[in-house]
C-alpha positions as CSV (number, residue, x, y, z in Angstrom):
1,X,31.3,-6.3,4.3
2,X,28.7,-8.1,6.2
3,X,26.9,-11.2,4.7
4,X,23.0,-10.3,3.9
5,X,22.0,-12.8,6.4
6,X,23.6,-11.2,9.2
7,X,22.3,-8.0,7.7
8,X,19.0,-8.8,7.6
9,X,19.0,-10.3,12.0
10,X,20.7,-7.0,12.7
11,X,17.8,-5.4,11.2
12,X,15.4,-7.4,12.8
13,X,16.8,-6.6,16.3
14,X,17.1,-3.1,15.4
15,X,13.5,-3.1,14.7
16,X,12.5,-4.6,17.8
17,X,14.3,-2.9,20.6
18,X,14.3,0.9,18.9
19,X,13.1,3.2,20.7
20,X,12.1,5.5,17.4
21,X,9.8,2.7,16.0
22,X,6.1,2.0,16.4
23,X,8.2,-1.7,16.9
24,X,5.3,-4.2,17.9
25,X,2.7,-2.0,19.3
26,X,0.2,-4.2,17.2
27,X,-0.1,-8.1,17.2
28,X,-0.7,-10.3,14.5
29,X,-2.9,-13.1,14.8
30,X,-3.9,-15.8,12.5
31,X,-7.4,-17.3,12.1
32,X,-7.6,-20.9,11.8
33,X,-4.1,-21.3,12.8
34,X,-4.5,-25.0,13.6
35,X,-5.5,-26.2,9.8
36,X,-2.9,-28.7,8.9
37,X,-3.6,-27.8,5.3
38,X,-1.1,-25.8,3.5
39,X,-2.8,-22.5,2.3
40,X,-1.7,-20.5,-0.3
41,X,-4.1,-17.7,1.2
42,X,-4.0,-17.1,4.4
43,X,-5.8,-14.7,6.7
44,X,-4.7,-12.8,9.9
45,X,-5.9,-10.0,12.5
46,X,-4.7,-7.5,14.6
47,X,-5.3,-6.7,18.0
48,X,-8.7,-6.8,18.3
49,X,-9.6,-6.4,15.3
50,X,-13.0,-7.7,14.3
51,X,-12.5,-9.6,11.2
52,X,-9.7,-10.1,8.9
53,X,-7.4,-6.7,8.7
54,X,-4.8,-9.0,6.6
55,X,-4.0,-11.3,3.8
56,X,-1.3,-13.3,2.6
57,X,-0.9,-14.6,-0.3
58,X,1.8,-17.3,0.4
59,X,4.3,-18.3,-2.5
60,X,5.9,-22.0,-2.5
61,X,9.8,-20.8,-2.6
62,X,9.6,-17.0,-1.5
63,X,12.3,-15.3,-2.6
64,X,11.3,-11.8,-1.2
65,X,8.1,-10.2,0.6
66,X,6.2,-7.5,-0.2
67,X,3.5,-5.5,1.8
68,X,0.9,-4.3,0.3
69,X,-1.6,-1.0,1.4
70,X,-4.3,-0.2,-1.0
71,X,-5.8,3.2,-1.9
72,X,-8.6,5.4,-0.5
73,X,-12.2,3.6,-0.4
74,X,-10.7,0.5,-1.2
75,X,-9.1,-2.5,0.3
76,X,-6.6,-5.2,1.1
77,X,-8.6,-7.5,-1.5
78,X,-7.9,-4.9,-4.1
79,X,-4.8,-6.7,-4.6
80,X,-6.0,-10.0,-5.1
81,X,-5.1,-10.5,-9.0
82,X,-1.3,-8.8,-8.4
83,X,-0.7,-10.6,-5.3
84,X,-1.6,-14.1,-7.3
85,X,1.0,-12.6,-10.1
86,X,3.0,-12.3,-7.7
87,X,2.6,-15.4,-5.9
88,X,3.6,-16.9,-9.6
89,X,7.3,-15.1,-9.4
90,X,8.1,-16.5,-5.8
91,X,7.2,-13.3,-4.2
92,X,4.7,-14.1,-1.1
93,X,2.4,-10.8,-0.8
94,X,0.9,-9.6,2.5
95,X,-2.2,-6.8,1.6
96,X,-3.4,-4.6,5.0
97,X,-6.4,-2.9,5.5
98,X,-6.1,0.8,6.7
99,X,-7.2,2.1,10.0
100,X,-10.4,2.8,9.1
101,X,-11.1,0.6,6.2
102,X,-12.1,-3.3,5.0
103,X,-12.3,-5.9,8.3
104,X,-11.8,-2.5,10.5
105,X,-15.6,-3.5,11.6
106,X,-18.4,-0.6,11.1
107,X,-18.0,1.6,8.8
108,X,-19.7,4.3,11.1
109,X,-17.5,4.3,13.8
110,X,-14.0,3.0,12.2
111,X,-12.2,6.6,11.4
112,X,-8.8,6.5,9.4
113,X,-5.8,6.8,11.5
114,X,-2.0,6.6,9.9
115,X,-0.3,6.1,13.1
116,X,-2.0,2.9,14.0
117,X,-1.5,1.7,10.3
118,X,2.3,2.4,10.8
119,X,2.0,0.3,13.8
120,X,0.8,-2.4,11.7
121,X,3.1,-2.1,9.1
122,X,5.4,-2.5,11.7
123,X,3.9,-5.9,12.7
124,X,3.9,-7.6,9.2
125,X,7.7,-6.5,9.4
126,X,8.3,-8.5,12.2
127,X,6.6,-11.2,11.6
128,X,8.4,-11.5,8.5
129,X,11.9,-10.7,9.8
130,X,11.3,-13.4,12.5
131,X,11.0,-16.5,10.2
132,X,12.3,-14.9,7.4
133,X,15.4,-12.9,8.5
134,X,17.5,-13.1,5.2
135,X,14.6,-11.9,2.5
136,X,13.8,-8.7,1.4
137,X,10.8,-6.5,2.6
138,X,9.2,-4.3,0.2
139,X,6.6,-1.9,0.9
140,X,4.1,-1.1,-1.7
141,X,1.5,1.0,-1.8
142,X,-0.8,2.9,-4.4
143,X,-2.7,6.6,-3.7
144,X,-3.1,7.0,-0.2
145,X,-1.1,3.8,0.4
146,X,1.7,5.2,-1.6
147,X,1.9,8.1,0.4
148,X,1.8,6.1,3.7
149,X,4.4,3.5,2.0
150,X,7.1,6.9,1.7
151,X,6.1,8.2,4.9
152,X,6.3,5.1,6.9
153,X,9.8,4.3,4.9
154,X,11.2,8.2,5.9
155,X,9.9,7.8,9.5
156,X,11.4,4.5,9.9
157,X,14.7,4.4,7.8
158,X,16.0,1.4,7.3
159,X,13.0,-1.0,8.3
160,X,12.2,-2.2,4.8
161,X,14.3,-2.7,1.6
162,X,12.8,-0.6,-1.0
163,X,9.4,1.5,-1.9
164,X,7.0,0.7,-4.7
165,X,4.9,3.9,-4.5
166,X,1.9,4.5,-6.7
167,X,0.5,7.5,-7.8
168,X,0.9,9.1,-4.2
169,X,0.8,13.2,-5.0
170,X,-1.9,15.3,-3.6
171,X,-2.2,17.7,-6.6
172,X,-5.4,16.5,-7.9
173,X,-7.7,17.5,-11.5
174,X,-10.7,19.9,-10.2
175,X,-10.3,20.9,-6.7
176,X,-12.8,23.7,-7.1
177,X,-15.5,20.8,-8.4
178,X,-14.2,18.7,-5.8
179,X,-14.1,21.0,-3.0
180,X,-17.9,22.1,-3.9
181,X,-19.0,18.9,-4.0
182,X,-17.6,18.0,-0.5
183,X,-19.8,21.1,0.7
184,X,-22.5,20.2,-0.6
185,X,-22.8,17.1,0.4
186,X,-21.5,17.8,4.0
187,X,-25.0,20.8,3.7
188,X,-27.1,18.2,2.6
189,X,-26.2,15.4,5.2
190,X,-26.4,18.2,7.9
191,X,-22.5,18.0,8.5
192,X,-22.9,13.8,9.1
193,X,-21.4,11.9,5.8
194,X,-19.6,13.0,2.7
195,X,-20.2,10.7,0.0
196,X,-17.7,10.4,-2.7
197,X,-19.0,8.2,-4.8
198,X,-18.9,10.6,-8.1
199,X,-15.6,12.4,-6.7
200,X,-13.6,9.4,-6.6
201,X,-15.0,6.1,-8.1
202,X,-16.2,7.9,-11.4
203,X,-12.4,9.7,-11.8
204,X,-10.6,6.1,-11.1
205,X,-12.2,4.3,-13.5
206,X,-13.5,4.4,-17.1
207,X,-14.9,1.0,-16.9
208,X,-18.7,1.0,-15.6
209,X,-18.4,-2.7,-14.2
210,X,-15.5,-1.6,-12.3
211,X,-17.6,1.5,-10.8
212,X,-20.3,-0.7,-10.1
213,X,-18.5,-3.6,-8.3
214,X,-16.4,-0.7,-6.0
215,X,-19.8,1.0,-5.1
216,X,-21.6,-2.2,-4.5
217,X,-18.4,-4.1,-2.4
218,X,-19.5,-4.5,1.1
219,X,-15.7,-3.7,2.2
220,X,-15.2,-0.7,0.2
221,X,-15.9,3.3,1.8
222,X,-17.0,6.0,0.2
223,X,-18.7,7.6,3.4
224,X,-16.9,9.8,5.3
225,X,-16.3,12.3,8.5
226,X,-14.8,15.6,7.3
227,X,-12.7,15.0,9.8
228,X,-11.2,12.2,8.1
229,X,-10.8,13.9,4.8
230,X,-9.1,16.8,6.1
231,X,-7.0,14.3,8.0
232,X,-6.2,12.4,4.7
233,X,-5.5,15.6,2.6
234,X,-3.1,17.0,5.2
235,X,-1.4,13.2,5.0
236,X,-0.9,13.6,1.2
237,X,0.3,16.9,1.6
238,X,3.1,15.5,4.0
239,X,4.5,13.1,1.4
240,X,6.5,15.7,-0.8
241,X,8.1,16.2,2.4
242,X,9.0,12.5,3.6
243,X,10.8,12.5,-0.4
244,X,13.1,14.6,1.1
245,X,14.0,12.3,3.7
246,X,14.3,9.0,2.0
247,X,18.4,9.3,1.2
248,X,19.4,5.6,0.4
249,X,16.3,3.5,-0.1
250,X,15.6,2.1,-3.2
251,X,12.2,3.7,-4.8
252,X,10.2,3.2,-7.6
253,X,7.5,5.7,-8.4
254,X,4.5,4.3,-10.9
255,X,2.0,6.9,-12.5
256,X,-0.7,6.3,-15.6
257,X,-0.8,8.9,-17.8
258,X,-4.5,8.9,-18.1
259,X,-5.1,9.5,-14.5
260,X,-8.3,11.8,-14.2
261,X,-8.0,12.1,-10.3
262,X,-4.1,13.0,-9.9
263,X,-2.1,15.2,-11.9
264,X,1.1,13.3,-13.0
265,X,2.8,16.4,-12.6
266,X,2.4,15.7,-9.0
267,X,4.0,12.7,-9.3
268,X,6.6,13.9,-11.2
269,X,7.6,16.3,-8.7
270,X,7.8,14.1,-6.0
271,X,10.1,11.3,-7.8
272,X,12.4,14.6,-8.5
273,X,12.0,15.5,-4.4
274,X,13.6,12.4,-3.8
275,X,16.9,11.9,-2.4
276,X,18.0,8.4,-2.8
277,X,19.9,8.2,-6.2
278,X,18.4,4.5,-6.9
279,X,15.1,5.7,-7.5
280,X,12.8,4.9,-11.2
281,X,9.6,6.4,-12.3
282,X,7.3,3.5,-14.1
283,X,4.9,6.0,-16.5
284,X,2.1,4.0,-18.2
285,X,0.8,6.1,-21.3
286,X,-2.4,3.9,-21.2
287,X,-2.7,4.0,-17.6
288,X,-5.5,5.5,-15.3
289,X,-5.1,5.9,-11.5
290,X,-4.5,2.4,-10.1
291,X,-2.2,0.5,-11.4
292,X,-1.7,-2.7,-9.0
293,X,-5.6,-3.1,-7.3
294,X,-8.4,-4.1,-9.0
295,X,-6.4,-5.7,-11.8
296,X,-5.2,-2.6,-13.7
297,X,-1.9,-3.9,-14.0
298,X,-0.4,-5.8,-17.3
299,X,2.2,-8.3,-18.0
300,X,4.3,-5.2,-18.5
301,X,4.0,-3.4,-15.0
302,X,4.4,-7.5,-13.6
303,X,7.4,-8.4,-15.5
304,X,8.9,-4.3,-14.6
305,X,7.8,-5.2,-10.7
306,X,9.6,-8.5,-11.4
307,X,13.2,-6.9,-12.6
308,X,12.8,-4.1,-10.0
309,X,12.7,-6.8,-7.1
310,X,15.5,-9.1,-8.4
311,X,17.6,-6.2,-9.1
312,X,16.6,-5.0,-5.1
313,X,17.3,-8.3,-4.2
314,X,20.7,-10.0,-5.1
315,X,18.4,-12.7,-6.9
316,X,19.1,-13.6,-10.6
317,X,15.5,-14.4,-11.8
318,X,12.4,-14.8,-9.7
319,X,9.8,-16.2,-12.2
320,X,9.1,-19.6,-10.8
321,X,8.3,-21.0,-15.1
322,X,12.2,-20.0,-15.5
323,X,13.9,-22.1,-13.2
């Protein structure tokens, strides 16, 4: 049996020269890059892009890597409080914005696009596997960025070391409201913008500061082409299928139980699509639609993360207080 090192430099070669893989298409590029000062948050672009597309949240002794893609509207600094949890356990976190979303420059011309955001996936994964050849890679993602985390995982087998998928099902709680509201707004904006501030903030969360501070965060998006919400709802439809393809790869599938935007039937049915025997579904009986952005997580959902990882990971403990 082949040591994990050698393992994990086979992998990274495999990633770079096949010919099935988005490989390198996009470059990632640090700013400030010549600050002598260690920083436990760093920030990075890609390609051109006009500000910040990614952060990393840098832990002293990483033990494994995740990367993280946040849910529709939002963005990578949704993760801020898990990735510092995180960054506690000796698990260094890198968050992506979406095509389309955060540091992706003007909202008004920005559209979402998945295959450029498997591209950059792609990128973090290399830039990890080139320094870091013999730690683990975990994708994790929560909504949208669940779906894209099983998709990109089925697309690209192999490429990562496991799935942390969040509530990433597309049967949602009242599509005839929802889809009446989307028309509406699309008449009254004479086919321009569909806001979805009352489809999707209001169903997320409970918590009026919470709805407030997404509605009123500069980064956030809750103006949108039709184009790209028929774009997003055929992507979510698409991950029931990529279930079917993931065979081997570890998955863990998290859903709240008092989610008001996705059924966790939907869920359900997905973790049961799967094909991988080492899969677990995480339910939180308290839990709404996020779990990991915007700090909706608890010391529970860290500590199960925690486990999940080590167990994903050949290491014992990763909890930097228990050494």
């Amino acid at each position: 049996m082949l040591p994990l090192l050698s393992i994990k430099l086979l992998s990274a070669l495999a990633l770079a020269v096949s010919l099935n893989s988005p490989a390198v298409a996009s470059e990632l590029k640090p700013i400030n890059p010549s600050s002598e000062v260690a920083q436990e948050v760093a920030e990075y672009r890609i390609d051109q892009s006009p500000r910040s597309v990614v952060t990393e949240w840098k832990a002293d002794n990483a033990k494994a890597y995740m990367i993280a893609i946040h849910g529709f509207g939002l963005h990578k600094g949704a993760f801020d409080q898990f990735a510092k949890a995180m960054q506690e356990r000796n698990v260094t976190t890198y968050a992506l914005d979406v095509r389309g979303f955060g540091g992706w420059g003007s909202k008004e011309k920005q559209s979402l696009n998945f295959d450029k955001t498997f591209e950059d996936v792609t990128a973090l994964v290399h830039e990890i596997r080139s320094e870091h050849a013999d730690k683990p890679i975990f994708l994790i993602g929560e909504s949208m960025g669940g779906a894209i985390a099983l998709q990109y995982s089925a697309r690209f087998n192999g490429v990562v070391d496991g799935v942390i998928s969040s509530v990433p099902a597309n049967d949602r709680f009242a599509k005839f409201r929802t889809a009446f509201s989307v028309g509406t707004s699309y008449i009254l904006t004479g086919g321009n913008r569909i806001n979805l501030k009352n489809i999707l903030v209001h169903r997320v969360f409970h918590n009026k500061e919470l709805q407030r501070s997404w509605e009123t965060d500069p980064d956030s998006k809750l103006n949108f082409k039709l184009a790209e919400l028929l774009t997003l709802r055929r992507f979510m439809h698409d991950a029931e299928t990529s279930a079917t393809q993931i065979r081997s790869l570890p998955v863990l599938v998290v859903q709240g139980e008092r989610d008001r935007l996705v059924k966790p039937q939907g869920t359900e049915k997905i973790f049961d699509e799967l094909q991988t025997k080492d899969k677990q579904l995480l339910e939180r009986p308290q839990g709404e639609h996020l779990t990991f952005e915007d700090g909706q997580f608890d010391d529970k959902v860290v500590s199960s993360v925690e486990n999940w990882i080590s167990q994903h990971s050949n290491i014992p403990i990763l909890s930097a207080s228990a050494q």
